[in-house]
C-alpha positions in Angstrom: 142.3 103.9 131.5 143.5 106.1 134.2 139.8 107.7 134.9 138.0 106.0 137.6 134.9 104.7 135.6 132.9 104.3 139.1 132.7 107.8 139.2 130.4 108.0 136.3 128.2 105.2 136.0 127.7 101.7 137.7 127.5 97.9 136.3 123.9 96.3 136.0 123.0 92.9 134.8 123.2 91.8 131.5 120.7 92.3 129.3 119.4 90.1 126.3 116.8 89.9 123.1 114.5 87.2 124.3 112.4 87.5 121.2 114.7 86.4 118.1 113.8 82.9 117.3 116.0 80.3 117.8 116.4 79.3 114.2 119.1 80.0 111.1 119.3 83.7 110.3 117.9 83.5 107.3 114.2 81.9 108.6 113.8 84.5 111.9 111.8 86.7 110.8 109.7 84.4 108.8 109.3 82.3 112.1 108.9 85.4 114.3 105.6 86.2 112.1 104.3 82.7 112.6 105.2 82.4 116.2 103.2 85.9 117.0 100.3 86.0 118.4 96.8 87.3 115.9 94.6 89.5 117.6 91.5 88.5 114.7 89.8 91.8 112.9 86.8 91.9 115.6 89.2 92.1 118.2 91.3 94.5 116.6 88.7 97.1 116.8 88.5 97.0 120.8 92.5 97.6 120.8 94.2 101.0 121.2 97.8 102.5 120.1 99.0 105.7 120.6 101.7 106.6 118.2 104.4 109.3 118.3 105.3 110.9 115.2 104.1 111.4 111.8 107.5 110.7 109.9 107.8 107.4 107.5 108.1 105.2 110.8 105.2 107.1 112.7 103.3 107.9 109.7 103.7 103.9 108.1 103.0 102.5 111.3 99.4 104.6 111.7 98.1 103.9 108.7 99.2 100.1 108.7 97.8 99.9 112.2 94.6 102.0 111.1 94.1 99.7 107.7 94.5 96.4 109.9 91.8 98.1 112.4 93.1 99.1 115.4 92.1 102.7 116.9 94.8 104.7 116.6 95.9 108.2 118.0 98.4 109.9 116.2 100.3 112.6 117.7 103.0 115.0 116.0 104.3 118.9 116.8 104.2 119.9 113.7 101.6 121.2 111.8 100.6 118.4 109.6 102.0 115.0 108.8 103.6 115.9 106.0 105.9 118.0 107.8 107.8 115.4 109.8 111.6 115.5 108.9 112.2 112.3 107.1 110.2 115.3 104.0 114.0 116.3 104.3 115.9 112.8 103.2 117.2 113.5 99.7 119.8 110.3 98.6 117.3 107.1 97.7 116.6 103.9 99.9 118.2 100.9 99.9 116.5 97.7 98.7 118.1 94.1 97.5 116.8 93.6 94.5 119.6 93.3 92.1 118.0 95.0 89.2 121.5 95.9 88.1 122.6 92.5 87.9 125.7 93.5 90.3 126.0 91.1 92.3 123.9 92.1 95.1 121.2 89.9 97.5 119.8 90.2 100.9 123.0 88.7 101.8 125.3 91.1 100.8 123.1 94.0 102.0 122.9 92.2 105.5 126.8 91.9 105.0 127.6 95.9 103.9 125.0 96.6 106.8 126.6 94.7 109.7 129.9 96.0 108.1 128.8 99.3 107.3 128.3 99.6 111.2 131.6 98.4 112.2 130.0 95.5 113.5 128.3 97.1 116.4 124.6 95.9 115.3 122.3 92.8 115.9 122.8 90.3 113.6 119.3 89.7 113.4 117.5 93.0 113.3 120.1 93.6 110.0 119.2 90.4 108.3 115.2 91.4 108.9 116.1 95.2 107.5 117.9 93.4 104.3 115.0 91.1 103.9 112.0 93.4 104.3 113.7 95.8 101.7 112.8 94.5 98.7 109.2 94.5 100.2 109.4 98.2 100.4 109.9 99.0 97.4 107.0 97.3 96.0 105.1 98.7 98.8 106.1 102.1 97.7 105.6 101.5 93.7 102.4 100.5 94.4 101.3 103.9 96.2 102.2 105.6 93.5 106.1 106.7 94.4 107.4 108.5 91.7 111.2 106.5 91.6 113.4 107.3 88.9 113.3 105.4 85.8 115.2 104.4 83.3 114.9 105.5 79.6 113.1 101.5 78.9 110.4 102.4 82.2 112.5 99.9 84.8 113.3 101.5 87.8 116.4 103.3 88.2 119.1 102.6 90.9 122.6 104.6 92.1 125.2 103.6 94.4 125.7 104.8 97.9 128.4 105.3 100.1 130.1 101.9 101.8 128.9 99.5 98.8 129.8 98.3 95.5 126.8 97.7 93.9 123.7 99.8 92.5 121.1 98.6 94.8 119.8 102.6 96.0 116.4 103.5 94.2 115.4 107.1 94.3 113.3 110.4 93.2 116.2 112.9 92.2 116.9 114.5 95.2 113.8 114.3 97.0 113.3 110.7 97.9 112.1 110.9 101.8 109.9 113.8 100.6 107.8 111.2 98.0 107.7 108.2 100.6 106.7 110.5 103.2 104.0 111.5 100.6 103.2 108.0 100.2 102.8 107.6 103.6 100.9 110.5 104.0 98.3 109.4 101.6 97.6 106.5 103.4 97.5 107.6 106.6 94.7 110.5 105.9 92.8 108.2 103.7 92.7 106.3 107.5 91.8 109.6 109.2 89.4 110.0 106.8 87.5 106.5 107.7 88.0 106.7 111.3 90.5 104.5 112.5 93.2 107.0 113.2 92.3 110.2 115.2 95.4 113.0 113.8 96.6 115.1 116.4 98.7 118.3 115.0 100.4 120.7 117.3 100.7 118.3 120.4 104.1 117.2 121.8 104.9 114.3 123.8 105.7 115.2 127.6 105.7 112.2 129.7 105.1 108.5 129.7 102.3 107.1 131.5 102.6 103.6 133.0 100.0 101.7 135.1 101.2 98.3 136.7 104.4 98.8 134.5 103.1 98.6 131.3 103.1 102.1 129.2 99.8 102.5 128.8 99.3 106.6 128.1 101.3 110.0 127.2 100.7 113.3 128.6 100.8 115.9 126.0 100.9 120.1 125.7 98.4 121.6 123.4 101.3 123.8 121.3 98.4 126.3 120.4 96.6 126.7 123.5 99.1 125.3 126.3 96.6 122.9 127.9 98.2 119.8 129.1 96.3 116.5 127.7 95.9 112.9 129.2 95.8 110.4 126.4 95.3 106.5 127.4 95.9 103.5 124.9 96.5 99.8 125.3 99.4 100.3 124.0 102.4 103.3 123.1 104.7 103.4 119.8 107.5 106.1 120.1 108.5 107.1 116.1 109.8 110.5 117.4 113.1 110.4 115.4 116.5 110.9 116.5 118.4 113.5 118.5 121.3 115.0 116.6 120.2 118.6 117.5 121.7 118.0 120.8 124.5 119.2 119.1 122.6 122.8 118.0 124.4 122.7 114.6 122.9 119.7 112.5 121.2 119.0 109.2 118.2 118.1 111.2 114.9 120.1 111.2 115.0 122.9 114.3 112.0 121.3 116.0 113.6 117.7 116.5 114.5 116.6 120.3 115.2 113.8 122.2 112.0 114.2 124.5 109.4 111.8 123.8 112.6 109.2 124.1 113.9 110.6 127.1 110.8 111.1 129.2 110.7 107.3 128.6 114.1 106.9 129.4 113.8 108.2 132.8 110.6 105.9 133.6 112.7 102.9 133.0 112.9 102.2 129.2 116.9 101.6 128.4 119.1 103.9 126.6 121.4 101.9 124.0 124.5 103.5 122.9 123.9 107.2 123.0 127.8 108.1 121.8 127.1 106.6 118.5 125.7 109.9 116.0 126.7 110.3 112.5 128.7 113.0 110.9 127.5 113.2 107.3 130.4 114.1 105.7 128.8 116.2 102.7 127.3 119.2 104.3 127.2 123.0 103.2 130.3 124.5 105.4 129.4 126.4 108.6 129.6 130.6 107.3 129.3 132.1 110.8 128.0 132.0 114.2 124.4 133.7 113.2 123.8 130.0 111.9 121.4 127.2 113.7 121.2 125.3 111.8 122.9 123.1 108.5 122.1 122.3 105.1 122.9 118.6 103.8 123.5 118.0 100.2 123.0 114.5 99.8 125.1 111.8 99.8 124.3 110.8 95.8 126.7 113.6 95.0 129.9 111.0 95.3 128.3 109.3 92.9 129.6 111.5 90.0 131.5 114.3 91.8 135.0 113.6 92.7 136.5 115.2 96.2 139.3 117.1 97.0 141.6 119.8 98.2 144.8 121.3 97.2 147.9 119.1 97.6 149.7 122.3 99.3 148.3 124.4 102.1 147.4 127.7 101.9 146.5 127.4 98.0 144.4 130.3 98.0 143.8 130.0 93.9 140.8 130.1 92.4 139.7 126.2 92.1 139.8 125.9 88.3 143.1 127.3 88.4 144.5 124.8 90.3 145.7 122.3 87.4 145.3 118.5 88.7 148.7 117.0 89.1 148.4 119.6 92.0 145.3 118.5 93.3 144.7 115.5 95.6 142.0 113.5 95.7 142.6 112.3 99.1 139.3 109.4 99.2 140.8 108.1 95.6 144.5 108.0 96.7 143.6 106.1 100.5 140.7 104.0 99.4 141.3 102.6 95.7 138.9 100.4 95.5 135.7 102.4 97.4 137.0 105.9 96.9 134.7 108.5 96.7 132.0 106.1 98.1 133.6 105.1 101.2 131.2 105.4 104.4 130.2 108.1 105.8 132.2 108.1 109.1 135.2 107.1 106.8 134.9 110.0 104.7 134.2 112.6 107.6 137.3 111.7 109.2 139.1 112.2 106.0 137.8 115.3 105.3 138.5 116.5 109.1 142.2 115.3 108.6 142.5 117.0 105.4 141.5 120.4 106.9 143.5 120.1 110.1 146.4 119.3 108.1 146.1 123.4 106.9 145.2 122.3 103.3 141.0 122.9 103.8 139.5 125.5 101.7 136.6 128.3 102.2 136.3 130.3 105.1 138.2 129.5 108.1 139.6 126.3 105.5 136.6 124.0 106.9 135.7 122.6 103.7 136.7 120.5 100.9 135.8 120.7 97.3 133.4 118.5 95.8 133.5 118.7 92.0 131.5 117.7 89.0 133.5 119.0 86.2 134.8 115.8 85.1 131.5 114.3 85.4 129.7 117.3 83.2 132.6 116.5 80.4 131.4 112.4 80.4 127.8 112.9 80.8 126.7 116.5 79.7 125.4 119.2 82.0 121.9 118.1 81.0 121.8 114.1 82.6 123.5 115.8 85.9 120.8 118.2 86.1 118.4 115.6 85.4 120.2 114.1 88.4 120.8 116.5 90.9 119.6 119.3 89.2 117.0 120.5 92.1 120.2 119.7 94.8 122.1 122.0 92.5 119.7 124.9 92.9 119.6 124.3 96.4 122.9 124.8 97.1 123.4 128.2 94.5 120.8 129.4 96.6 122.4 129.1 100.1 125.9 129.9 98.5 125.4 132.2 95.8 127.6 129.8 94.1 126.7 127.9 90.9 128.0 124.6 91.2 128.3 123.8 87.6 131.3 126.2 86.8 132.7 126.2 90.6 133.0 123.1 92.9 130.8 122.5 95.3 132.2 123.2 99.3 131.4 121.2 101.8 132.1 119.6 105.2 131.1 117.1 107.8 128.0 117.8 110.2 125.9 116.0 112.3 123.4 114.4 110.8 121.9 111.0 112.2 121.9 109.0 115.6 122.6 105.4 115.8 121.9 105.4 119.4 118.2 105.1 120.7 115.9 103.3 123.1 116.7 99.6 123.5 114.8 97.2 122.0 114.2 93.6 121.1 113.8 91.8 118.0 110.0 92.8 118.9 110.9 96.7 118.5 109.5 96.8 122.4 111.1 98.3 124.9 112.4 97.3 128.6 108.8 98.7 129.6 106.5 96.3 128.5 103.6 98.2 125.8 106.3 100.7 125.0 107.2 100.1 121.1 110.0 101.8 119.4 110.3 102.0 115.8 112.7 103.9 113.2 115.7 106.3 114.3 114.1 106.4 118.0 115.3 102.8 118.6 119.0 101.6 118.3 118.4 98.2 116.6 119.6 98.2 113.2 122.8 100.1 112.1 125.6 99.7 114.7 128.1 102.5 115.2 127.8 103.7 111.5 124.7 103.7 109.6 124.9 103.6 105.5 123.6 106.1 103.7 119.7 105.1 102.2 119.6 103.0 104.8 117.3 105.0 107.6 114.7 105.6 105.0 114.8 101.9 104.8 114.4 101.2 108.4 111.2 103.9 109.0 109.8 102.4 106.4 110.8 98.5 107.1 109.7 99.5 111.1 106.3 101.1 110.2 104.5 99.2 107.1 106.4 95.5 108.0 107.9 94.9 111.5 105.8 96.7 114.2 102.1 95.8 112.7 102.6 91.7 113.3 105.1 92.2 117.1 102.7 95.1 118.4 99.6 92.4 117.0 101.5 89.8 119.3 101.2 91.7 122.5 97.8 93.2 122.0 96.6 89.8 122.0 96.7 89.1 125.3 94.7 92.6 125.7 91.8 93.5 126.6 94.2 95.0 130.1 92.8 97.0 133.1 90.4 99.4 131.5 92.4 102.8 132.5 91.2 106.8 132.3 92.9 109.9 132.7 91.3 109.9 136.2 93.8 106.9 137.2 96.7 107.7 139.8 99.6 106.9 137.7 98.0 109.3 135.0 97.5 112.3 137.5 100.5 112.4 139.0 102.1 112.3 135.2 100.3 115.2 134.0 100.9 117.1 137.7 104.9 116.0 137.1 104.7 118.3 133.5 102.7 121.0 134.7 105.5 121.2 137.6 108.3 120.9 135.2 106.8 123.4 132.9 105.8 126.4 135.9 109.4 125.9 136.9 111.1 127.0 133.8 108.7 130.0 133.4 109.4 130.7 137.2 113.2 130.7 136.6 112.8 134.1 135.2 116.7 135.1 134.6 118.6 136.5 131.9 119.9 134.0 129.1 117.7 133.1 126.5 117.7 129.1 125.5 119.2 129.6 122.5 122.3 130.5 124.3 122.3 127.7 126.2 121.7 125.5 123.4 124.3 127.1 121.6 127.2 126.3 124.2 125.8 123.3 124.8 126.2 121.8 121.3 129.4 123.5 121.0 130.9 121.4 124.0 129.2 118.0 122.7 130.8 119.2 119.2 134.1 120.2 120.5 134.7 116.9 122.8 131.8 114.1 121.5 132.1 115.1 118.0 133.7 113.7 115.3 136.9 112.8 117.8 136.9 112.1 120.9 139.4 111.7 123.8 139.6 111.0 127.3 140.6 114.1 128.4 138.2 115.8 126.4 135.4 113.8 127.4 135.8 114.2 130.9 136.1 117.8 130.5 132.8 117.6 128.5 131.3 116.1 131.4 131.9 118.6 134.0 131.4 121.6 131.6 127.8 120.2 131.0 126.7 119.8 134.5 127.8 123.1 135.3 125.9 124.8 132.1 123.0 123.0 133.1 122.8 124.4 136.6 123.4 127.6 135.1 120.4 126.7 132.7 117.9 125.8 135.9 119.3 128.7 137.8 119.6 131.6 134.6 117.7 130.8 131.5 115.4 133.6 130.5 111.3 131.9 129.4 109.0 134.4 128.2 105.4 134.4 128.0 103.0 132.1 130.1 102.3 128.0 129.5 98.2 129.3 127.6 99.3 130.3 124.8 101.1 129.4 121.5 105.0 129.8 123.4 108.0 128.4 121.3 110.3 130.0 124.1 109.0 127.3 126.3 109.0 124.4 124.3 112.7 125.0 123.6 113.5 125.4 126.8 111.8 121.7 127.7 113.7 120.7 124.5 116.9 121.7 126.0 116.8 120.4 129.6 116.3 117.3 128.3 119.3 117.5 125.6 121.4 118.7 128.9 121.1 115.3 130.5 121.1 113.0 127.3 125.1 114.7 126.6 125.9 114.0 129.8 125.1 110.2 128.8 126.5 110.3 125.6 129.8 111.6 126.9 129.7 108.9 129.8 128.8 106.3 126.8 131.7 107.4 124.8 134.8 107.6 128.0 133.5 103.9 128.8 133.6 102.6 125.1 137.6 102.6 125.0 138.0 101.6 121.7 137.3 103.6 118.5 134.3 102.2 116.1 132.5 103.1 113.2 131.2 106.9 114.2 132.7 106.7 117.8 136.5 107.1 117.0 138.7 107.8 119.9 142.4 109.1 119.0 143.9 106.8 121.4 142.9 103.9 119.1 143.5 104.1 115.7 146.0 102.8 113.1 148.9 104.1 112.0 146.9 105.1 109.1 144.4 106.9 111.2 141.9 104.2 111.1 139.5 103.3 113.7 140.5 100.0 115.9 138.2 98.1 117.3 138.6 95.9 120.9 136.1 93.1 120.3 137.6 91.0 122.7 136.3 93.7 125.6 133.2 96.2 123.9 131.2 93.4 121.2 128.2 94.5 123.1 125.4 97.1 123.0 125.6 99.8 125.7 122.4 99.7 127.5 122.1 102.8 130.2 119.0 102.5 132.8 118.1 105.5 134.1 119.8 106.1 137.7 117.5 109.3 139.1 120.1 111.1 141.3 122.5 108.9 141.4 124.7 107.3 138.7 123.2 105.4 135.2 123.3 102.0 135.3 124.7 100.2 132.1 123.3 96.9 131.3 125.5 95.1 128.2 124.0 93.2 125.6 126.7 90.9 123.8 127.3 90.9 120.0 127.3 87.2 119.1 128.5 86.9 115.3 127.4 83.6 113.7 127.1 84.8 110.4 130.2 87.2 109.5 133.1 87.6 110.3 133.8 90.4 112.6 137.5 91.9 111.2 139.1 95.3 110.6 137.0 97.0 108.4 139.1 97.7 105.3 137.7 100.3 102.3 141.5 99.8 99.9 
């Protein structure tokens, strides 16, 4: 590379999961659970978690914790449980069970997972999301999901992008909205006995640690302003991802990278931050009054085929446009996936498409996606029993009605693959400090599948966290500790600080601006390509928006009262330092992988090529105060597959 790396970050030690067992793959997590540690039911009463978030990894993880009988405190900013954003997950999630007869196993979901994620993941943390699956699905049956079914009462399953089989299980298009229901249920029927104290309205600030372990959170009343000290034995972070970095993204407007960053900076690791997901089938952008974007799920290239004219500047009405003269660009490049290639493959095919002048819609960002084909095989009435409520959804938005006129969409940022390092535990580099669901990094490499993150909350919450958290609580009881302790003072006096500075900077930009031109850079430069020139760019035009932010950014109202100004604005100071990482994660990863495709390496073809011989490793950034971040690497060792050129033909 001809950019001095020094300049950006420095090289720390290496880093490693301590915690798999030393045993074959396919016994680790079955000897993980009987190597841990019980903490035995009396016990469990004396023992403390604080939990952040109320999604299916949050929300699984509370009520397991609370049903087990642990005291639990369970914080969210919304203003119930049931309106954390996994509600807006529409596709299915995954689960090995080969009710199709397909050919499918925990095996060959371990092997589409690793694969899937361009073999950037840990070999064990896949094999222990493949196994748990079919577990979660029983799980969720026996809460009363409401899964599709087939006409003879067996539960139904569709294919997903990346895969060959028909392993996906789902509620039309509103699967993450029923297992958050599920959840939901059991979680206030918790509440309701005592064992888990719900706190609505409250957002994560800062971390507390005493002695090094996390042992607290600070957190802002939303309603009333007042800043709280909460103290635990131990801390679980299940605050989602961070795609709104980016300002435009299918992600609910109140997500942020804060609880995960505040821990960042207190010395939890940052693993691979450059990896987020472009969803490739997303309602276009129609104009710059937007902030945010719809998805339409992935289940669509199930049945709907995709494609643009075969000359540009077709300007015909789609149906007129006969279909020797249409090409179907996923079909043609990727016989034997096609329309179900992955979802980084399929966003850069789309992008291609559109740059090469032949995108239709507005501005020609889009491509078609159309189910007229599939309406002749089926009949209209099995797609609307389908997709019919997706369908609506998108008429609505559009004005369009997608059963007489192809759907249009385009990619958008959707999901982050990058997150707080763990180990095979789900605990962080601070001792206490769990992670669970899309806040960690452990499970999907540089490309998750689609169905897959429902699977992960889920697999996180109900399965994985209740026996590793059990394992360290049990060499509680710990220091008793109160709000009254140093180390939780001076946390709560750091966010009062942080917070009367950014009402005392008093200028003349709102934080929606900011926001705005911050996700446009991180779009432009760290989006769906990336470069070296562009990324270096990116770098210095964020540092220089962010002193503009400190030094111009307009916060109304006062820290006592209900002020959404002000938590936006704490939002966005912290997205202004994580795309600084993720741009300094990306120009060090020279190589193109999975969702992290630089144009310097790809194929003739325009596929993404790896260098395994110098980046098989997870990207682990401590956090360097003033100076640089320090990158700790965690080598990919691949006992079990193949690592190769991933190849969709």
């Amino acid at each position: 590379m001809s950019v001095n790396l020094s300049n950006y970050y420095v090289d720390g030690e290496p880093v490693a999961d301590s915690a798999a067992p030393d045993v074959p793959l396919s016994r680790s997590w079955d000897q993980r659970r009987f190597d841990a540690k019980l903490v035995n039911p009396t016990n469990r009463r004396k023992r403390s978690v604080i939990i952040i978030g109320s999604g299916l990894a949050g929300g699984a993880a509370a009520a397991t914790l609370g049903e087990a009988g642990y005291h639990v405190k369970n914080f969210c900013y919304q203003d119930s449980p049931r309106r954390a954003h996994s509600i807006a997950a529409q596709g299915g999630i995954n689960a090995a069970k080969n009710y199709r007869n397909d050919g499918d196993s925990i095996q060959r979901l371990f092997y589409d997972t690793v694969k899937g994620g361009d073999y950037r993941s840990r070999e064990s943390n896949s094999w222990r999301l493949a196994q748990v699956s079919v577990e979660i699905i029983d799980q969720c049956v026996a809460q009363g999901v409401p899964f599709a079914r087939e006409y003879g009462g067996l539960l139904d399953n569709r294919s997903f992008g990346g895969v060959q089989v028909s392993r996906t299980f789902y509620a039309r298009g509103q699967t993450g909205q029923q297992l958050l229901l599920g959840a939901y249920q059991a979680l206030e029927r918790q509440i309701g006995l005592g064992n888990v104290e719900m706190h609505t309205r409250h957002e994560m600030l800062e971390l507390v640690l005493v002695e090094g372990r996390a042992r607290g959170v600070i957190v802002r009343d939303m309603v009333t302003g007042e800043v709280e000290t909460h103290m635990a034995d131990a801390v679980v972070l299940g605050s989602g991802g961070y795609g709104n970095v980016f300002f435009l993204s299918t992600n609910a407007m109140g997500c942020n990278v804060t609880a995960t960053w505040r821990a960042h900076r207190k010395g939890a690791y940052f693993a691979n931050p450059c990896f987020t997901q472009i969803h490739p089938t997303c309602i276009p952008v129609s104009g710059d009054h937007q902030s945010k974007l719809t998805l339409m799920s992935e289940s669509l290239r199930n049945d709907g085929r995709i494609w643009v004219p075969k000359q540009g500047g077709d300007s015909r009405h789609p149906r007129d446009i006969p279909d020797a003269e249409r090409d179907y660009y996923l079909e043609r490049r990727y016989p034997a996936f096609g329309n179900l290639v992955p979802r980084d493959v399929a966003s850069r095919a789309a992008k291609q498409v559109c740059d090469e002048g032949r995108g239709v819609g507005p501005g020609g960002r889009g491509v078609y996606l159309d189910f007229a084909e599939a309406i002749e095989r089926m009949g209209r009435p099995a797609v609307e029993a389908k997709y019919g409520n997706l369908f609506e959804m998108y008429e609505q938005i559009t004005g369009e009605n997608p059963y007489e006129v192809p759907m249009r969409i385009y990619p958008a940022v959707h999901y982050t693959m990058g997150g707080l390092w763990v180990d095979y535990d789900l605990q962080s580099t601070i001792p206490g400090l769990f992670v669970i669901g899309e806040a960690n990094f452990s499970d999907h490499g540089a490309n998750r599948l689609g169905a897959s993150a429902l699977m992960q909350g889920l697999s996180d919450g109900y399965f994985v966290l209740p026996p590793t958290i059990g394992n360290y609580l049990a060499d509680a009881p710990f220091e008793e500790v109160s709000a009254e302790h140093p180390e939780a003072v001076a946390a709560a006096t750091d966010v009062k600080d942080r917070i009367a500075r950014l009402l005392a900077v008093n200028g003349s930009r709102t934080v929606d601006s900011f926001h705005r031109d911050l996700g446009h850079i991180v779009w432009e430069y760290c989006g769906m390509e990336r470069t070296e020139e562009g990324l270096v760019k990116a770098i210095d035009l964020i540092r220089e928006l962010r002193e503009e932010f400190w030094r111009d950014v307009k916060v109304t109202g006062v820290n006592e009262e209900l002020n959404q100004t002000l938590e936006k604005a704490g939002r966005v100071a912290d997205f202004f330092e994580l795309a600084e990482l993720m741009c300094i994660d990306a120009l060090h990863r020279d190589e193109s992988c999975g969702a992290h495709f630089r144009a310097e390496h790809q194929s003739e073809e325009g596929e993404a090529l790896r260098d395994d011989e110098n980046f098989a490793y997870v990207a682990a950034w401590q956090f360097g105060g003033e100076d640089k971040p320090i990158l700790h690497k965690e080598d990919l060792v691949y006992q079990n597959i193949q690592m190769k050129q991933r190849s969709y033909k």
